[in-house]
N, C-alpha and C positions, 0 to 999 in steps of 0.2 A: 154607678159604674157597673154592678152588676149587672143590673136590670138594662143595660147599653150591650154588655155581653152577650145577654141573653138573647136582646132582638137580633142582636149582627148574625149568631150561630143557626136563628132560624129564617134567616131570610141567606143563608150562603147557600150557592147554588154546586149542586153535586156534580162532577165532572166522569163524564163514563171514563173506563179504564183504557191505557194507552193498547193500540192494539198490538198483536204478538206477531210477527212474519217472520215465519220459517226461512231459514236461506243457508244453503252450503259452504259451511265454511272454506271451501278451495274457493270457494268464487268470493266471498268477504276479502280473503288472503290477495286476490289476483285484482281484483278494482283497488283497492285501499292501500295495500301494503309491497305490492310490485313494483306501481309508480313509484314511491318514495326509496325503494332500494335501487332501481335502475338509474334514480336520481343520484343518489350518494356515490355510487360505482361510476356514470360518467361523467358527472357534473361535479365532484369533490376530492374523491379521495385518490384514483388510480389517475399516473401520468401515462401520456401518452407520448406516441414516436420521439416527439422534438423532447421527450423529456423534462416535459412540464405538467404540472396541473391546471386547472384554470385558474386558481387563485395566485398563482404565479405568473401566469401570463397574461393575468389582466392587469396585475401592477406593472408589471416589465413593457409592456404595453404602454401605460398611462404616464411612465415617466420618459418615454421615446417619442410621446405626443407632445410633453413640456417640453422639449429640445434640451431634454438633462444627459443626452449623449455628450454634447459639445459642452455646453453652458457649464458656468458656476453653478455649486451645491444650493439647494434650496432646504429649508426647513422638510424635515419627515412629514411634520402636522399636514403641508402644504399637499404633499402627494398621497398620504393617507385621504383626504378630502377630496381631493379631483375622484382617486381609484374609485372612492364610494359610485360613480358615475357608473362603475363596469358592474362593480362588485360587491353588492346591499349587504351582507354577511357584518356587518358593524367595524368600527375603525377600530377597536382593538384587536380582532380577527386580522385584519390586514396590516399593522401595526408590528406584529408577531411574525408574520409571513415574510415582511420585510426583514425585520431581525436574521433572520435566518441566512439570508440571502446576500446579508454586508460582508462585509472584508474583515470588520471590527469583530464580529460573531466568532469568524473562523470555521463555522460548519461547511464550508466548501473548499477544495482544491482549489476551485476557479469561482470565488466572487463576481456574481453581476451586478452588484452594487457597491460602490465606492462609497464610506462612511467615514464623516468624524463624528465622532463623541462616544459616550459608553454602550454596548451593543453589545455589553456578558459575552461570554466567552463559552465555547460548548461543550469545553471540559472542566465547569464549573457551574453550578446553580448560581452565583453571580445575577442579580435581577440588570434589565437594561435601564437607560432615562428615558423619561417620558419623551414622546416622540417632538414634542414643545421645542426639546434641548440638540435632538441630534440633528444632521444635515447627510443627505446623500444627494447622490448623482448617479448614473451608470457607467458601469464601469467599464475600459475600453474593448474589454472581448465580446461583449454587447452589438459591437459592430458585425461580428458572424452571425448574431443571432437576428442582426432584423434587415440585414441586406438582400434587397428583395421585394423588399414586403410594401412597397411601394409600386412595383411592376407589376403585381399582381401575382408575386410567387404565390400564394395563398388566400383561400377565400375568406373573407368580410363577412358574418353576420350581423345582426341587429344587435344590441344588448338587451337588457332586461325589461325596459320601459321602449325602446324602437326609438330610442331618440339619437343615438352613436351607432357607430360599427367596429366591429373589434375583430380581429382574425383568429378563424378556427384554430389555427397551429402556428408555429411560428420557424419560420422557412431554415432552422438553423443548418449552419455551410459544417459541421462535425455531430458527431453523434453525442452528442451531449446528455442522451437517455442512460450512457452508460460512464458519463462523467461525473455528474451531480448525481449523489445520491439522493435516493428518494425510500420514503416510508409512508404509508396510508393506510389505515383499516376501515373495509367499507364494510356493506351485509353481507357477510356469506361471506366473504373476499377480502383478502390483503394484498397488498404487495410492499415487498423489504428490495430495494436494489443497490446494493451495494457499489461505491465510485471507484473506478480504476484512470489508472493514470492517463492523460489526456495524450502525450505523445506515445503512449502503449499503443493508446485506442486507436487513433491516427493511422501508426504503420499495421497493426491489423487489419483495421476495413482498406487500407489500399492493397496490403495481400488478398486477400478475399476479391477483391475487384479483380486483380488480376488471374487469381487463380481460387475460383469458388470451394476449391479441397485442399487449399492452403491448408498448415496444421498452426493455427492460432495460441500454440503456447510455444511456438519458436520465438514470436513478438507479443501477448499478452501475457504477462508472469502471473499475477495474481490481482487481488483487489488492491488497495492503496485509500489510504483513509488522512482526510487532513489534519487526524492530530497526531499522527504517526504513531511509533509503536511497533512490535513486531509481530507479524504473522506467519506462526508456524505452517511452514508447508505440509500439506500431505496429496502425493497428487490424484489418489482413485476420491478424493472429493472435490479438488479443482476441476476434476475429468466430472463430475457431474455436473455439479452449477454449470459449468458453458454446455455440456450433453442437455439438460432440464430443466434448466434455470431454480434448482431448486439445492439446499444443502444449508452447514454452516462452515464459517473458516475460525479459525480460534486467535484471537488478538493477543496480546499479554506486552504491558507496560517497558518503556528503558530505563535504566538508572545509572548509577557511578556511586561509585565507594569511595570516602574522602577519607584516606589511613588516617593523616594528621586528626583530625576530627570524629573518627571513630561515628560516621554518617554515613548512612543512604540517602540518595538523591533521588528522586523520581522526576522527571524531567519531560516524558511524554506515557499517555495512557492508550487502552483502547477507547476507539471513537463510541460505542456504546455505555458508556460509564461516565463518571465523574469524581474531582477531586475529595469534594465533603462526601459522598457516600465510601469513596477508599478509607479514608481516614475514620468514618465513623468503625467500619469494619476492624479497621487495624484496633482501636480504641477499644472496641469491647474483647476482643481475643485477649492484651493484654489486661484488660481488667479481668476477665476470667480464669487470667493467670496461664494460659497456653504458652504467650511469649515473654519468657520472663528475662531473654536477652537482650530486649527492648526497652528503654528508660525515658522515651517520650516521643512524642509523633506530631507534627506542628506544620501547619499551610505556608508558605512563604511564596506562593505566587504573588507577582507583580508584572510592570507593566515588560517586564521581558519575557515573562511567559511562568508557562507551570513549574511549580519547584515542591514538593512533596518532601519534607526531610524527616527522617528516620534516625532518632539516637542509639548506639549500641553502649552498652553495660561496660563492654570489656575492648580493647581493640586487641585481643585476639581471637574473639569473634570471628566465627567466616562469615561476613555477607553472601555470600552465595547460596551457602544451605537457607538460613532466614529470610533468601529472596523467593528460593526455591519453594519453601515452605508458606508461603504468603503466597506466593503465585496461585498455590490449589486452596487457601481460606478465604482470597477475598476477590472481589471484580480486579483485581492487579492482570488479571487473564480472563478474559469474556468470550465471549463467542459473537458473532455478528448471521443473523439466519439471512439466509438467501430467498428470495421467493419472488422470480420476475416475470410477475403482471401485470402487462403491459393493455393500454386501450389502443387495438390497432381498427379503423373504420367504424368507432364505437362499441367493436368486441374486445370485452376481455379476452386475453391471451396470455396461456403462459406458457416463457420462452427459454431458449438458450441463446447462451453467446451469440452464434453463429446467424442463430435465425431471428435474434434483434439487430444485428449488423444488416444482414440480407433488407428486412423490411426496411430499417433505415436509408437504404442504398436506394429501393424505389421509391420510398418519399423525398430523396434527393431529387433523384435524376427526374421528376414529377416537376417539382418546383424550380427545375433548371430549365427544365422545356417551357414552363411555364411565362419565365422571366427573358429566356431567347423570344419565347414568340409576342412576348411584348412590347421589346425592342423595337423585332421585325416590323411588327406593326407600324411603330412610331417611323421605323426607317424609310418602308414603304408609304407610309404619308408624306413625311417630308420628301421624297421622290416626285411623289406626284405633285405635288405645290412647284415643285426645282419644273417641273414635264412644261406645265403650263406657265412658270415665269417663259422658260427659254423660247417660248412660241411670238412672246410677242418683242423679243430680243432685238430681230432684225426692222422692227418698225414700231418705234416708240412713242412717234409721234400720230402714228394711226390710233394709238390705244388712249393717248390724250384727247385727242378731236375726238376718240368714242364717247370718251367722259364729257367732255366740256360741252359736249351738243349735244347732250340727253338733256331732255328738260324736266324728266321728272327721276328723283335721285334711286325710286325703286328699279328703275327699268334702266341704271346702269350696268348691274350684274346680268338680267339679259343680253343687252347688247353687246357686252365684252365677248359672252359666249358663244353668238350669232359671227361677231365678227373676227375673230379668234379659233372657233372651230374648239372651244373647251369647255370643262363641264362646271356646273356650280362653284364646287369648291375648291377648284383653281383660281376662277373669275373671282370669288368673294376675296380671295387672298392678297390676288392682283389690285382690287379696288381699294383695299385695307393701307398699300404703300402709301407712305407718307408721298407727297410734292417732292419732298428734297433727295428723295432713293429716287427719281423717274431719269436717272442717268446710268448712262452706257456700263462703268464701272461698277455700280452698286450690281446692276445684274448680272453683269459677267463674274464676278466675286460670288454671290449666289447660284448661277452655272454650273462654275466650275465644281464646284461639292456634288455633281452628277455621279461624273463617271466613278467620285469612293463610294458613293451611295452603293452603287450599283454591284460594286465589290463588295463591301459589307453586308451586301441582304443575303446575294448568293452564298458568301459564307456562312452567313445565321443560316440558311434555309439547310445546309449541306448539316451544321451541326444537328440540326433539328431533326435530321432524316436520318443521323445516325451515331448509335448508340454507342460504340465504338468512340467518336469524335464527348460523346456528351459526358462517358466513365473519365475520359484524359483532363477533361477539364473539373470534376469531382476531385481525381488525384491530385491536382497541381494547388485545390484550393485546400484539401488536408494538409500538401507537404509543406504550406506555407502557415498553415494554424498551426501545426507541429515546431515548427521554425521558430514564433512567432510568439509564441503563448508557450510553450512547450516547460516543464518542470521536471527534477528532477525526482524519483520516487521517493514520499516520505515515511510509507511503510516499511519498514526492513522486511525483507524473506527469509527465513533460519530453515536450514534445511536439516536431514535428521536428526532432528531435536527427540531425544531421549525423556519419555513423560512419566515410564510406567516405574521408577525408583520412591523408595521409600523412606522416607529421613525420619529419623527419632529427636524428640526436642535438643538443642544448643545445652551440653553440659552449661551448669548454672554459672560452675567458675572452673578452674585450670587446676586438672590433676595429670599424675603422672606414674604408669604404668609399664610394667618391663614385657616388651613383647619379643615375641621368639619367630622365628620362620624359618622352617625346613626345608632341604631338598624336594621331600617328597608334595609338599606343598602346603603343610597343616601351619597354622597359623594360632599361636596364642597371645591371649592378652592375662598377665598377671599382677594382680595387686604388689608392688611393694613388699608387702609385711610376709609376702606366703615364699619367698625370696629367700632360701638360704643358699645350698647350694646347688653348684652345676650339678651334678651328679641325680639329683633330683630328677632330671628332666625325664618324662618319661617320650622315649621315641617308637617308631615300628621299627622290625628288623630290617636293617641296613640302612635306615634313612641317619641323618643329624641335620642339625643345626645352623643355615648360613648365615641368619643376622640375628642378632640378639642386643639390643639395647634400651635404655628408659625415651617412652615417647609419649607428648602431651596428649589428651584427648581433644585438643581441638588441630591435632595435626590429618593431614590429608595422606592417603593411602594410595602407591600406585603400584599397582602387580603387570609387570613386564610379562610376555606371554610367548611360546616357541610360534605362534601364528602373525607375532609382528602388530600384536594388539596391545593394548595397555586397560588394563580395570579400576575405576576409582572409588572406592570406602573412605568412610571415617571410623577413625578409634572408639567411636561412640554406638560404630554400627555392630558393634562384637561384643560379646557379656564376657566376665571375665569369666577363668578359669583358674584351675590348679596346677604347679608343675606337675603332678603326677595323671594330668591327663591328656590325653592326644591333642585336644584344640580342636579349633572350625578347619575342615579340608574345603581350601579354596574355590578351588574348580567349581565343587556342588555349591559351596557358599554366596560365588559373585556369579552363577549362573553360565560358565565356561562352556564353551563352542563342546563337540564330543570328540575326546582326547588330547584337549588341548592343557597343558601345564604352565607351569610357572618358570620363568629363568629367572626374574633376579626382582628384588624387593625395595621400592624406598619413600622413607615417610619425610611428606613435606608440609614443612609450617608456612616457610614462604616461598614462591616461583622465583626463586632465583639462581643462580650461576648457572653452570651448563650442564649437559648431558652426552657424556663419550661412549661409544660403542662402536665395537670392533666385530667383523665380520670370516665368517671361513674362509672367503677368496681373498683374504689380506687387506681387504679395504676398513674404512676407519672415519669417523666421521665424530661432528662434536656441533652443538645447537643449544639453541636458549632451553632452559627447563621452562619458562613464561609459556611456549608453543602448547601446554599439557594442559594451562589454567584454563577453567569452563566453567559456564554458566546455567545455572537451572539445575534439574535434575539427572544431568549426563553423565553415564558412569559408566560410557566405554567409546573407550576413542578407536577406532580403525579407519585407516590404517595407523600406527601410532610413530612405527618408523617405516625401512626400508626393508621388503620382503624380498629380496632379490637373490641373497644369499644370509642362510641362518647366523644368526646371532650368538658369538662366542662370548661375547664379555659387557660390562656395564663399568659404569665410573660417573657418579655424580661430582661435579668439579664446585667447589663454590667461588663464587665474582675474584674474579682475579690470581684463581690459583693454577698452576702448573704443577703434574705430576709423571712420574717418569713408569710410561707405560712400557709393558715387558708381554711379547708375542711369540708363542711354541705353537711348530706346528708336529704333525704326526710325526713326520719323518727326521725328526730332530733338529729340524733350524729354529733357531732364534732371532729376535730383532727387541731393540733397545732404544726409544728417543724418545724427546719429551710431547707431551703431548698437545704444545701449542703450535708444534709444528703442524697438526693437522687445522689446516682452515677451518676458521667458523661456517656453518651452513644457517639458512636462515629458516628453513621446513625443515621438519620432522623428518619426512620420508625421501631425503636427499641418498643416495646413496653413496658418499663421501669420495673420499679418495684415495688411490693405492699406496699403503703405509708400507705394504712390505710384498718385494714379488716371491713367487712362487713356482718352485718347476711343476711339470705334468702332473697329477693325480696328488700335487698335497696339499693341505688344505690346514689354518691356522685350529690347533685345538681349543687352547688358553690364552685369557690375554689378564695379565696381573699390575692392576695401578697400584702407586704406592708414592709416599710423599718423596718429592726427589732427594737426591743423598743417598736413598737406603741401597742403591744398589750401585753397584762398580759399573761404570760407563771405558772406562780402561782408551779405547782407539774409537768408541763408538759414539764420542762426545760432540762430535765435529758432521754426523753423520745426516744425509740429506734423505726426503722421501721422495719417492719408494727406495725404500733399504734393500738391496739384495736380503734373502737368508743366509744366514752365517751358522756357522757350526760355532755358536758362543753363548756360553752360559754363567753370567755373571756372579748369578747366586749359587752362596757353600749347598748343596748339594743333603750336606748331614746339618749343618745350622738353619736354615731355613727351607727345609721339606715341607714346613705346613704352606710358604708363601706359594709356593708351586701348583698348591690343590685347589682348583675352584669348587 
């Protein structure tokens, strides 16, 4: 064996070395690596005008050549295998494409394919069934996208191997680049397009049509995602994506709070996210022990849709702070990036609103002249066949003797056209009649289709000459896909959504602290035990005291304000203090407008009964306290009531109570009724009704609620609003001076 070794190694022949060629790497880069990126950029990843990629519109394609517009569903397998014809990328590549694109997925507003069977869901990692199992077809708005494409709206290339033809684009009658969202990342290049609502889109490009400086957020609100969710507005970023096609808009999930059940419901997410990666979030926050108001977190989607459930510890719990606070720890609020790069003519572009509406409006009006002058075509053919039937009209029987005495069958179409006076392919047409059409009727019935001919071409020709006639038929075929197809938006828009508040964790359980609130506006929170007595309190000179009593820490905080604003805290958001010290001064605490104070104080555990307030010019008004409850991080409502005329008095009523309200004005009138006589309002910033009139220059000072009974109603018991001012003073004067003082 050695001695075998030995011979092999001295008979192997020595090979020179490979040789070395210098070459510039820009030119390596530009032969090798150009093609393959200008491939990926037009060929894969970035959609173009109609709003497709090619991998989408070669499936879209291949199942409008099976007649799965009309027809029963066919197996997935079945159309994954024809597509391989357009699209070699392998059946699970196309497979996936399809997924996306069902009904069952839900990744679109507007599904192009009609699905039964399982086909996961997009707000779920959910796998699909193998394609074996599922069954689609196209779905009926399919019809805008391939009417047309028959007449030649759109050019026909070769496929891969030159054995089909498949169309460059695909002629759709809406702009559907701005309906279906689309995402790709190519080399160097992406593009993120986010979908907005299809009848937004609609009466947008017919504004623009009509007025190219239309302002497109009169009819485009924002994006609209089909797993819904809300999107908080802000408009200098809406004002960019449609300026630049570039930005992001911030999504953030819906829910419901079940009291009985002491539950969050999460019920719709944003469209970039998913249900398992919320939940895993949630999951580890409370394992880390962040949320320890939280007692378990559990999927319960089913086949009615997402359901995300959140258990609370305690049902005095506020869901809203816990929502609030999840919204900024986990994808419950996403962001979705804007980036719209579009392939227009094979060039990347990237656009706005306005100037992907515009291009889309000449790839319409392109594919409409297209499909008019197809018609034409066909119209002016069949003209000319009707020109040369009606010649030989008046002598039927000459053109039979022509035929019948030719004796050889090539040199019938001559003679027809010798003796006839017509050309080829009128004469071939003419030859083509059956024996049993060579009667009077059959051709006068063919004739007569003349003189519509002749109307109809001249109208195609007229539309076709003018662009004016070619935009009106664009409009009329929007306003009937808007009609037609049209949906109702399933993103919510929240408008000044307040983000920049800061919540401290969900006390762990229910304590209960004696809080103080002054004139002047200082605010304390004191432990129970530091509680002995009033005297203690320590105030500034000339301020005191207007409320003082024990209040939960998971109660909600509302500071009524002289600007007609209201500010919202919790008891949690204050550290305690001493009686012997000042307290948190409001204004600087909750961040007050400058000079703006406090009129009147009150802590709510639950949004219930109502809320009365009385005004200088006598009016008086009474409304849900519900109207205050808010979600998320908001902690100032404005306007909160009526700024009309300043605010004298407060009275929170609870469900069902009546209290006998009591009105002084400067100049010594009074007024006395109860307070159900003023109507319910159903807003906040109602400006109620005239409880009491008033002469020239007076104006109500005080208004004093108090439980009914407590004061002597005397002749005033009977008495209707608006009450005159009366010179009447119910209350003793020396027994109840303090009730007099607000």
């Amino acid at each position: 064996m050695r001695k075998a070794r030995k011979t092999l190694d001295k008979g192997k022949v020595q090979l020179p070395p490979a040789p070395i060629r210098e070459e510039n790497i820009t030119d390596t880069l530009r032969e090798n690596y150009m093609p393959y990126s200008m491939s990926v950029i037009v060929s894969r990843a970035i959609p173009e005008i109609d709003g497709f990629k090619p991998a989408h519109r070669k499936l879209l394609y291949t199942m409008y050549q099976m007649g799965l517009l009309e027809g029963a569903r066919t197996k997935s397998a079945n159309v994954v295998g024809a597509t391989m014809k357009l699209n070699p990328h392998g059946d699970a590549a196309i497979y996936e494409t399809m997924v996306r694109l069902t009904r069952g997925n839900g990744a679109l507003l507007h599904p192009f394919v009609d699905s039964k069977g399982s086909f996961g869901r997009k707000y779920s990692k959910m796998a699909y069934a193998a394609a074996r199992y599922t069954e689609v077809k196209l779905d009926p708005i399919c019809n805008e996208i391939f009417t047309g494409i028959k007449a030649d709206a759109v050019d026909m290339v070769d496929n891969y191997d030159g054995q089909l033809k498949e169309p460059v684009l695909l002629p759709t009658r809406f702009p559907n680049i701005l309906v279906s969202p689309n995402t790709g990342i190519a080399v160097g290049l992406a593009s993120s397009i986010c979908s907005f609502n299809l009848r937004e889109v609609c009466e947008t490009t017919i504004a623009l049509i009509r007025d190219p400086n239309a302002d497109i957020f009169e009819t485009l609100k924002a994006p609209d995602f089909s797993t819904g969710g809300e999107l908080l507005y802000d408009r200098a970023v809406i004002e960019e994506i449609y300026r630049t096609g570039r930005g992001s808009v911030k999504l953030r999930a819906k829910w419901r709070y079940l009291k009985d059940d002491a539950c969050i419901e999460i019920y719709e997410i944003p469209y970039s996210t998913d249900v398992e990666t919320i939940q895993e979030a949630i999951f580890k926050l409370v394992k880390d022990g962040k949320y320890k108001e939280i007692s378990d977190v559990r999927d319960e989607t089913d086949k009615e849709g997402l359901k995300l459930v959140i258990d609370l510890k305690y049902k005095t719990i506020d869901p809203e702070r816990v929502m609030a606070r999840l919204m900024k720890d986990t994808p419950l609020m996403t962001t979705f990036p804007c980036n719209f790069n579009v392939l227009v003519g094979g060039t990347p572009r990237l656009m706005g609103v306005r100037e992907i509406l515009e291009e889309w409006h000449a790839f319409r009006r392109e594919c409409l002249k297209r499909e008019i002058f197809h018609e034409l075509s066909q119209k002016r053919d069949r003209l000319h066949l009707l020109q040369g039937l009606q010649k030989i009209l008046l002598d039927i029987d000459r053109a039979i003797a022509i035929i019948r005495h030719t004796a050889e069958e090539s040199q019938v179409v001559p003679n027809l056209m010798d003796g006839f006076d017509i050309d080829r392919i009128q004469a071939e047409y003419i030859a083509e009649i059956r024996l049993r059409h060579l009667n009077r009727e059959y051709i006068l019935k063919r004739t007569a289709e003349t003189e519509d001919l002749e109307k109809t071409i001249a109208d195609l020709e007229a539309i076709l000459n003018s662009s004016r006639r070619q935009d009106t038929l664009i409009i009329r075929q929007l306003e009937e896909i808007a009609k037609k197809y049209g949906i109702d938006r399933k993103t919510e828009v929240l408008y000044d959504v307040d983000e920049s508040a800061e919540f401290a964790p969900e006390p762990e359980k229910e304590e209960f602290f004696h809080v103080a609130m002054t004139r002047e506006g200082y605010f304390k929170k004191i432990p129970l035990l530091s509680i002995r007595v009033a005297d203690e309190q320590k105030l500034k000179d000339g301020d005191r005291i207007e409320f003082s009593e024990q209040v939960s820490t998971f109660a909600e905080l509302l500071f009524f304000t002289d600007r007609a604003q209201v500010y919202k805290a919790r008891l949690s958001d204050f550290e305690s203090t001493k009686a012997s010290a000042l307290g948190d001064y409001i204004p600087a605490k909750l961040a007050f407008d400058e000079g703006e104070k406090v009129l009147w104080f009150l802590p709510v555990m639950e949004f219930s009964g109502q809320i009365f307030i009385a005004y200088e010019n006598g009016k008086c008004v009474r409304f849900p306290l519900e109207v205050y409850r808010t979600k998320g991080k908001r902690k100032k409502l404005s306007p909160a009531f009526s700024d009309l005329s300043p605010a004298v008095g407060f009275c929170h009523l609870k469900s069902g109570e009546v209290r006998d309200i009591f009105l002084q004005t400067y100049n010594g009138k009074s007024a006395l009724f109860k307070s159900a006589l003023v109507s319910e309002k159903a807003t906040r910033t109602s400006a109620g009704i005239q409880a009491m009139t008033l002469k020239r220059g007076d104006r109500v000072r005080q208004m004093i609620a108090v439980e009914a009974g407590d004061l002597s109603y005397a002749k005033c018991r009977k008495i209707k609003l608006p009450t005159p001012g009366v010179i009447f003073n119910p209350i003793d004067p020396e027994e109840n001076q303090t009730k007099l003082e607000f």
